[in-house]
C-alpha positions, 0 to 999 in steps of 0.5 A, a space after each residue: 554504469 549508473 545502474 552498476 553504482 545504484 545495485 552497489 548502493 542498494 546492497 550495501 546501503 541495509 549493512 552500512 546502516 547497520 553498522 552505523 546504528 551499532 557504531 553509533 550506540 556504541 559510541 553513546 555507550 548503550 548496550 546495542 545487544 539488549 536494546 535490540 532484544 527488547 525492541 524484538 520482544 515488543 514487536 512480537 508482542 505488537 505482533 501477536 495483538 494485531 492478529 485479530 484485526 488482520 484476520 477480521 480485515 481480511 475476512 471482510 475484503 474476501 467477503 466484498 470480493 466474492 458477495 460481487 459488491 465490488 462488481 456492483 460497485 465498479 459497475 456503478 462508479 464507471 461511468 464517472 471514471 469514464 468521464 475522466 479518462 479512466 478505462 473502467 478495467 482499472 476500477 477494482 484496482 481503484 476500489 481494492 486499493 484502499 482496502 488490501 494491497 496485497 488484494 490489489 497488487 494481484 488486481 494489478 498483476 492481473 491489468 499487466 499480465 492482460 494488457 501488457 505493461 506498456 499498455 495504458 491500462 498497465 501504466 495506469 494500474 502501475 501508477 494507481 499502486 504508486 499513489 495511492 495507500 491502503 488507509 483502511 489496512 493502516 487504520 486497522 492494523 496500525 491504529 487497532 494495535 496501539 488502542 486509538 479508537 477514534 480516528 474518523 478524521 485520519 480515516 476521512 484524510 486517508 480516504 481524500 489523500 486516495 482520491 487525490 493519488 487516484 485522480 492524479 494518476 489518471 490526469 497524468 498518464 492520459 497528458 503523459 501515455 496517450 
């Protein structure tokens, strides 16, 4: 019954906002229409600037991938994630999450698809993609497009904001799944 009243929610909850949004300009008198349309211009214009970074993350993270330096990477931080619990299949996710999403939500896909989702390695790769961003995509892409050029302490928080989700999420699924 609960799951019947949550899909009702969740297909009407985008039209529902819709129509309050609409309701709610229209009461202010602004001119919904046109409003919209400019908003839509400038997202094609905040669009088409930050192509560049997305084309430049995204020929880095491939070149991380396939030079192996994530390889070599995972292989030098397992014996550290072994300490605290980790499985060290779990370490390109780790490394990969940061970076791209998409590049680690495949990774993860992958955990799943070998381990299965009830796995300890599936729960944690789960929980991983749960807690943790991708600071570096934020930073370019996000950052690059409106201009801000000096974010060294954002990029610090991000980075401490991931270890944070990623030590928490090893902590709480070997107390919660072993």
């Amino acid at each position: 019954m609960l799951e019947l009243i949550l899909a009702k929610i969740s297909n009407w909850a985008i039209p529902v906002l819709f129509c309050v949004f609409l309701l709610l300009g229209w009461a202010r008198r602004l001119p919904v229409y046109e409003t919209f349309i400019q908003g839509a211009a400038e997202g094609f214009q905040i669009a088409v600037r930050i192509i560049p970074y997305l084309v430049a993350m995204f020929v880095a993270i491939k070149v991380f991938r396939v030079s192996g330096a994530m390889d070599m990477l995972a292989r030098l931080c397992a014996p550290v994630l072994g300490i605290l619990g980790a499985p060290p299949e779990v370490l390109p996710l780790a490394l990969m999450r940061p970076l791209s999403g998409s590049s680690a939500l495949g990774i993860a896909t992958e955990l799943v698809k070998t381990y299965g989702p009830d796995s300890f390695i599936g729960r944690l790769a789960s929980v991983m993609q749960g807690t943790t961003d991708t600071t570096f995509f934020v930073l370019t892409i996000y950052f690059g497009s409106v201009g801000i050029k000096k974010y060294r302490h954002a990029l610090a928080l991000g980075l401490i904001a991931d270890l944070t989700g990623l030590l928490l999420s090893i902590f709480l699924c070997n107390l919660i799944f072993k």
